[in-house]
C-alpha positions as CSV (number, residue, x, y, z in Angstrom):
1,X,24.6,30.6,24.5
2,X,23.0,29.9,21.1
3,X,25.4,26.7,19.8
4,X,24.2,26.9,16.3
5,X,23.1,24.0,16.0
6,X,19.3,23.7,14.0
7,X,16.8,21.7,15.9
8,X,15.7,18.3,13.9
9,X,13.1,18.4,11.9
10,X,9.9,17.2,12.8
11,X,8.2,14.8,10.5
12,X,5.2,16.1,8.7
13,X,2.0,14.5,9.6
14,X,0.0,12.3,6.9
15,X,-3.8,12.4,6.3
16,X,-5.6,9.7,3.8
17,X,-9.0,9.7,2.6
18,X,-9.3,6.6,2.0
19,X,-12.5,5.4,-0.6
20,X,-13.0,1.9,-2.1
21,X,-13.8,3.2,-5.7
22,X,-13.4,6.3,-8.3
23,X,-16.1,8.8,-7.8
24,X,-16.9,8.5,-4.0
25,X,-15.6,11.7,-2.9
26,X,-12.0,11.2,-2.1
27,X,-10.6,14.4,-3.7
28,X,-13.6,16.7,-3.0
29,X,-13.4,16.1,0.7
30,X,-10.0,16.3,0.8
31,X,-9.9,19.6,-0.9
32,X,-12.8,21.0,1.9
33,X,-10.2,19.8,4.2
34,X,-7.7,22.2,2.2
35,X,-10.0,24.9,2.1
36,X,-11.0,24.7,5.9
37,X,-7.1,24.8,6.8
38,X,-6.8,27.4,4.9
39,X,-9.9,29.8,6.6
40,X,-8.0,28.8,9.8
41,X,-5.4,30.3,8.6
42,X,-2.6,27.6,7.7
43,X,-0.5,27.9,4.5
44,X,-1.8,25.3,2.6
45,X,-0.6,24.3,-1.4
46,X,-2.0,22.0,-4.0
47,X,1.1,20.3,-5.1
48,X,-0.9,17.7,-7.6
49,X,-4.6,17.1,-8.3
50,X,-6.2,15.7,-10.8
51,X,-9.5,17.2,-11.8
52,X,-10.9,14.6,-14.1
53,X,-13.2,17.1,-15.1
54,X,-15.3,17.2,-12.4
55,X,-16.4,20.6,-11.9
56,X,-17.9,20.5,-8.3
57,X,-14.2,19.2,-7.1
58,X,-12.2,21.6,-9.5
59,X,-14.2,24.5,-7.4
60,X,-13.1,23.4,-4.4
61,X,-9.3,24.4,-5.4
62,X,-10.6,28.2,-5.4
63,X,-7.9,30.5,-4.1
64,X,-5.6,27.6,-3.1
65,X,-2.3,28.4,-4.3
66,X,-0.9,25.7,-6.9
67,X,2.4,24.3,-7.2
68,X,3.5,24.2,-11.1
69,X,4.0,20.8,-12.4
70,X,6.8,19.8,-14.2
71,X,7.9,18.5,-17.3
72,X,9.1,15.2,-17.9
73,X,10.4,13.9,-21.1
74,X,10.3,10.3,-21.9
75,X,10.7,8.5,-25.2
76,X,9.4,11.1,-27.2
77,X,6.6,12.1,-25.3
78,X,6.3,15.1,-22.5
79,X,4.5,14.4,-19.3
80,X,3.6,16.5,-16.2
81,X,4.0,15.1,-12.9
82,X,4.0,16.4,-9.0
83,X,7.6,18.7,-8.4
84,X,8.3,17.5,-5.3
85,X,11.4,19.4,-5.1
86,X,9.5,23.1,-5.7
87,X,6.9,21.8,-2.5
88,X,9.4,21.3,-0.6
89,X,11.3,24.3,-1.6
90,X,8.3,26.8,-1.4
91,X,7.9,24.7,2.3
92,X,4.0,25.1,3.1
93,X,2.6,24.0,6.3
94,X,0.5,21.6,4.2
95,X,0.4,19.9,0.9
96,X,-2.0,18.5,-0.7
97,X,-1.3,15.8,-3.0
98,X,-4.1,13.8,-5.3
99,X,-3.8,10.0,-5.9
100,X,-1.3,8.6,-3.5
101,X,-0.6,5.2,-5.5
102,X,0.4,6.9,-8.8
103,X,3.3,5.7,-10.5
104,X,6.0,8.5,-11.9
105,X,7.2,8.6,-15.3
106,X,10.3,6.4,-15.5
107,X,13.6,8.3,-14.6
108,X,11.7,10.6,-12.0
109,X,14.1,10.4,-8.5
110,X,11.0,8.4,-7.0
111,X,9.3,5.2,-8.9
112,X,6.1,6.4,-6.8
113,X,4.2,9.4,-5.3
114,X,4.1,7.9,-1.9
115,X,8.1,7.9,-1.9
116,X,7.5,11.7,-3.0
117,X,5.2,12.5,0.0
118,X,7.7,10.6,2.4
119,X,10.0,13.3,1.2
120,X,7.7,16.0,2.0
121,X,6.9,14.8,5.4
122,X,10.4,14.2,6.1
123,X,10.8,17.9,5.4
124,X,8.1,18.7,7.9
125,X,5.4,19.6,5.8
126,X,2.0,17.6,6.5
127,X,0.3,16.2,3.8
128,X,-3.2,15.2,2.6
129,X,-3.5,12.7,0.2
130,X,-6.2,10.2,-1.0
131,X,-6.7,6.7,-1.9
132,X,-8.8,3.6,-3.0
133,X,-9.0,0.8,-0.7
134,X,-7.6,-2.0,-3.7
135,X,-4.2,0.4,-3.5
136,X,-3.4,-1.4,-0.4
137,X,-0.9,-4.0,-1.3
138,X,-2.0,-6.8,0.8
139,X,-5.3,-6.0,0.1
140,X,-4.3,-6.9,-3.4
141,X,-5.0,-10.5,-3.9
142,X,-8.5,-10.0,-2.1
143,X,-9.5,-7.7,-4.6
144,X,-8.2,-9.4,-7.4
145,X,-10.5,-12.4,-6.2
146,X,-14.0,-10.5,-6.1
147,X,-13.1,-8.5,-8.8
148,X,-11.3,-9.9,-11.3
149,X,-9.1,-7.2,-12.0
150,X,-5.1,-7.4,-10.9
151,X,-4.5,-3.7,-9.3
152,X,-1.0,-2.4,-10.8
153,X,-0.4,0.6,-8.5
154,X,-0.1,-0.1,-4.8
155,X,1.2,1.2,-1.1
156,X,2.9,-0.6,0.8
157,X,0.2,-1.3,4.3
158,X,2.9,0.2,6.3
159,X,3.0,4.0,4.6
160,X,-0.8,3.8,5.6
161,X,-0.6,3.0,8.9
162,X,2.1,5.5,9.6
163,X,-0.9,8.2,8.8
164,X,-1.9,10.3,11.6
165,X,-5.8,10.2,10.2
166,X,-7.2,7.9,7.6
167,X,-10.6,8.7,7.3
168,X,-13.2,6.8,5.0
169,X,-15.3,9.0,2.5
170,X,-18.3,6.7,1.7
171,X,-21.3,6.5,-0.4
172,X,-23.7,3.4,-1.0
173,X,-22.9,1.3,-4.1
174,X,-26.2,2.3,-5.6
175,X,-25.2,6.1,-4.8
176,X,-21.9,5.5,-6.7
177,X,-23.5,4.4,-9.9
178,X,-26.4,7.2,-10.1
179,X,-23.3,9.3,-10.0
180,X,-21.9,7.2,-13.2
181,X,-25.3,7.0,-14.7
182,X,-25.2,11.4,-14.5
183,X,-21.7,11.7,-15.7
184,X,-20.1,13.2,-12.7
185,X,-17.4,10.5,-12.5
186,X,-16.9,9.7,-16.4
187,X,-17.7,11.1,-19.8
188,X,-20.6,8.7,-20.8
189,X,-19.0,6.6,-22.4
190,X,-16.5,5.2,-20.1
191,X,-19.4,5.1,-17.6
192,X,-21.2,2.6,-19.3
193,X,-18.3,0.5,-19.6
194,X,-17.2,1.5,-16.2
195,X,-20.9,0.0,-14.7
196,X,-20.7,-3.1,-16.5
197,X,-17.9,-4.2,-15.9
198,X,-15.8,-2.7,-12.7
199,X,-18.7,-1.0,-11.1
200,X,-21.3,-3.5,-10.2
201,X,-23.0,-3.3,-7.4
202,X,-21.5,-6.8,-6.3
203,X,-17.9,-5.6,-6.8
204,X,-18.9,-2.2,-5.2
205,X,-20.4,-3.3,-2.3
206,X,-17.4,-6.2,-1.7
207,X,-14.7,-3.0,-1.9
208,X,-17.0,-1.4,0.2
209,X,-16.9,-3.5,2.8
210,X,-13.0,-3.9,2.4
211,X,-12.6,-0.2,2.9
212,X,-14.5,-0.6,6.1
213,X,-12.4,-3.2,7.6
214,X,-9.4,-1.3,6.6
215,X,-10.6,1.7,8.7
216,X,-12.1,-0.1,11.2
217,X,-8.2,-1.6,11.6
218,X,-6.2,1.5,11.2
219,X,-9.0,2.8,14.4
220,X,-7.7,-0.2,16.3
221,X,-4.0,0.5,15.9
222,X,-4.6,3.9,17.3
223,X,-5.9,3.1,20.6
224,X,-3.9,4.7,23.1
225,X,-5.0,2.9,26.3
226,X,-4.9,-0.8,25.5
227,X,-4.0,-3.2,28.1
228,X,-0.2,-3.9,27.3
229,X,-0.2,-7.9,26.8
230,X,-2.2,-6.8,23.3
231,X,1.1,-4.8,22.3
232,X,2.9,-8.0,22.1
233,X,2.3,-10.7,20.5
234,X,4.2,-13.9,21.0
235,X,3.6,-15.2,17.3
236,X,6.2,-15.4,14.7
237,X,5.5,-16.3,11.4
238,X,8.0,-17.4,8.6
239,X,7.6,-17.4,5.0
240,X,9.0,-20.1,2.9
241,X,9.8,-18.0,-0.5
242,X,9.9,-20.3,-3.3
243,X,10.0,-20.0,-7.1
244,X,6.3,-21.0,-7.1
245,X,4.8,-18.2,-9.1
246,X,2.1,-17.7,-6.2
247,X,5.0,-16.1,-4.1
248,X,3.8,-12.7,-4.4
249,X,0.6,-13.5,-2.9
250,X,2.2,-16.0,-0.3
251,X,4.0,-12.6,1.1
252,X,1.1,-10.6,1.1
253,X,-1.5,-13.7,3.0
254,X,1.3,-13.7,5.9
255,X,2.0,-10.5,6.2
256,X,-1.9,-9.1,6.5
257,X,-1.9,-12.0,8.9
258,X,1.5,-10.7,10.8
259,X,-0.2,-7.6,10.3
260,X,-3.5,-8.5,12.3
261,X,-1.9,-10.6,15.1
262,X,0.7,-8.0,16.0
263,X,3.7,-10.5,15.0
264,X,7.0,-10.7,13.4
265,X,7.2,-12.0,10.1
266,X,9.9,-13.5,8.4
267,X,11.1,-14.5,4.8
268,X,13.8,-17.4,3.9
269,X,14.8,-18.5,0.2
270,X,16.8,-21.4,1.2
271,X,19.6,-22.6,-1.7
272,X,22.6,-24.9,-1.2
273,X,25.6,-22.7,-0.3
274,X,22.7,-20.0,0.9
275,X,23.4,-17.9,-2.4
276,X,21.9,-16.9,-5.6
277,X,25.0,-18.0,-7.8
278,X,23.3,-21.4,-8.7
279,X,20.5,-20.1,-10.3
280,X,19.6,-19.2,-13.3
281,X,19.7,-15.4,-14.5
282,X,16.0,-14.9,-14.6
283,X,15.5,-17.0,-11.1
284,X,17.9,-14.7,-9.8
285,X,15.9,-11.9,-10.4
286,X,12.5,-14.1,-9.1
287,X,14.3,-13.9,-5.7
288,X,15.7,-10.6,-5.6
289,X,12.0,-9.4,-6.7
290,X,10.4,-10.8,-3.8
291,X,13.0,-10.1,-1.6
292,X,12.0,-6.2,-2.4
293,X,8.4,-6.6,-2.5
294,X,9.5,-8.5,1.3
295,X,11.2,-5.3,2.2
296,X,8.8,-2.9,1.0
297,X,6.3,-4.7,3.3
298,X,8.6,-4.7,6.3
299,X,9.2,-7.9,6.2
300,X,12.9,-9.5,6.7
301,X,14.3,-11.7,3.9
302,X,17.1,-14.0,4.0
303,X,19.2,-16.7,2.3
304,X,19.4,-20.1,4.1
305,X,22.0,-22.8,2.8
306,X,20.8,-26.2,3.7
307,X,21.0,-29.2,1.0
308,X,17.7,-30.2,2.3
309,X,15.4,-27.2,1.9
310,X,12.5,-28.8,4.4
311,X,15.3,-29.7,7.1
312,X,16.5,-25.9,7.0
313,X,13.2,-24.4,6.8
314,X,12.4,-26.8,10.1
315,X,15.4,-25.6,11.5
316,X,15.1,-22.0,11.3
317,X,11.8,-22.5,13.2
318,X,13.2,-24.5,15.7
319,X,15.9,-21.5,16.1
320,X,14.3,-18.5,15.9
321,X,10.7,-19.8,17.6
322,X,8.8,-19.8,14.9
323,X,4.9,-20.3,15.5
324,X,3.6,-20.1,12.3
325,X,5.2,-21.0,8.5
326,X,3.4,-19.9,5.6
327,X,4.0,-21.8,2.2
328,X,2.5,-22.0,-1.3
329,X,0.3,-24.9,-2.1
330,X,2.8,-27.2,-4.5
331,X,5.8,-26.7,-2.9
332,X,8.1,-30.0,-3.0
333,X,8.5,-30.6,0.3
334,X,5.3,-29.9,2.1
335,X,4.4,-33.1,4.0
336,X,8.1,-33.6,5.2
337,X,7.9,-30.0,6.5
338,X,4.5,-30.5,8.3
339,X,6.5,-34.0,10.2
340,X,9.1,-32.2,11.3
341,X,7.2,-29.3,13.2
342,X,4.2,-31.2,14.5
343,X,4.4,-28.2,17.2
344,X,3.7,-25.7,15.0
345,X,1.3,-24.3,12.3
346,X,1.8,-24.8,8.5
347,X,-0.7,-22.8,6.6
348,X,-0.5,-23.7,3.0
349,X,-1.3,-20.7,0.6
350,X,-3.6,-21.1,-2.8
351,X,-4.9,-19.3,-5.0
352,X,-8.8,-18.2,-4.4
353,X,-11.5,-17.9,-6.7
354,X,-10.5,-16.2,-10.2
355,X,-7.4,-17.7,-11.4
């Protein structure tokens, strides 16, 4: 007898091309991904893309249906963004949605697309989507350091390696810039500026090889038949959150090592009573920043009282078996904290290269 219940609904499946600059191919292969779904005879949608004007990619959205924008009004102005709600109300078997990492217009229900596709693929619906390597949010002080420029936009590592595929649309560096040098990336213009300054070869070929890793990890997560003692991983790592404004990229350094040794990870902010009400408004909001920019890694923060911040931070370890503790370089406290847990690692976190 039919109970009328609905099934539960099955998660959508995610697909990134992933590339480590503009102009690689990203889009274009992702819409003859679109198009061959479509011959096989899936209903597939453009909910957002972003032609740039490049007229070899715009002719791959040829007889795709498109899902209208809408309209956004802030201060003044009118902007047109992805209507997630209309995807997921005109329910296609896949979407395809164009620069993953994009930020929405301020008052949209998600701060950023990715939340928008985790919405789509929550209602079942798979999506393809694409993406430069320096989007990757522990990637972020890495890039930063060979190229000098501090990436805004990011995705948290964890939305990426919940994708089913990521697969890596590459060209050569040299390749890249003929493709400047003809226009097909930029008006002239912005090319020119674009090759002397972003896309040298020496940056190009340094993202490269940053997009390779990152593919060559995401291939090593989905091996199905590894031995089981490599699922585990007895390490765990703790981060000692101060107000040193290197925080941010203390977070990041453990987790991409958390990350690549299969570990927990951990974040304390240790205070007095173990609450925020002693400090300062705008250290307040220091802490609960990183505390998000903790969660939105996957990483769990927590308050710690302790009147001696090194004695609680030693403690915890002691506690919670602890292998590894991560802190920034000029933290008050250092050398008592590397005393008091001879028996484990302290890895002290600095700033590389460009500052």
């Amino acid at each position: 007898m039919d109970s009328g219940r609905k099934p539960l609904q099955k998660r959508g499946r995610l697909k990134v091309f992933l590339g480590y600059a503009a102009g690689v191919g990203k889009t274009y292969q992702m819409l003859c991904e679109a198009q061959r779904l479509k011959r096989d005879g899936q209903d597939v949608v453009i909910a957002y893309f972003e032609p740039h004007g490049r007229k070899d990619t715009i002719a791959q959205t040829a007889g795709i249906e498109m899902v209208p924008r809408r309209i956004v009004d802030h201060r003044g102005a009118r902007f047109e963004d992805m209507d997630t709600a209309a995807v997921i109300a005109r329910h296609p078997q896949v979407a395809v949605v164009d620069e993953f990492a994009h930020t929405n217009v301020p008052g949209s229900e998600y701060a950023k697309r990715w939340q928008d596709v985790d919405a789509i693929l929550n209602a079942g619906i798979d999506v393809l989507t694409s993406l430069n390597v320096q989007h990757i949010e522990s990637l972020n002080d890495e890039v930063w350091n060979v190229t000098g420029v501090r990436v805004r936009e990011t995705v948290p590592d964890w939305v990426v390696k919940e994708a089913s595929d990521v697969v890596m649309v590459d060209v050569t560096p040299r390749a890249l810039q003929h493709r400047l040098e003809r226009g097909v990336v930029y008006p002239p213009e912005k090319a020119l500026r674009a090759l002397e300054n972003f896309f040298t070869e020496q940056n190009l070929t340094a993202l490269r090889e940053l997009a390779l890793r990152q593919t060559a990890h995401n291939l090593e997560d989905r091996i199905e038949f590894r031995p089981k003692s490599t699922l585990k991983s007895s390490e765990r790592i703790l981060l000692w959150l101060t107000l040193n404004p290197t925080t941010a990229m203390l977070i990041r350094r453990g987790h991409r090592v958390a990350d690549y040794l299969n570990s927990t990870c951990d974040a304390v902010f240790v205070t007095k009573d173990g609450t925020l009400t002693e400090l300062p408004l705008e250290q307040r909001s220091a802490v609960e920043s990183a505390f998000n920019f903790c969660r939105n890694l996957r990483i769990n923060p927590q308050m710690l009282a302790g009147e001696n911040p090194t004695k609680a931070i030693a403690g915890y370890a002691r506690d919670r078996g602890i292998t590894q503790i991560f802190v920034a370089r000029g933290t008050v406290g250092i050398s008592d904290l590397v005393n008091q847990v001879r028996d484990r690692q302290v890895t002290i976190v600095s700033p590389r290269g460009r500052q």
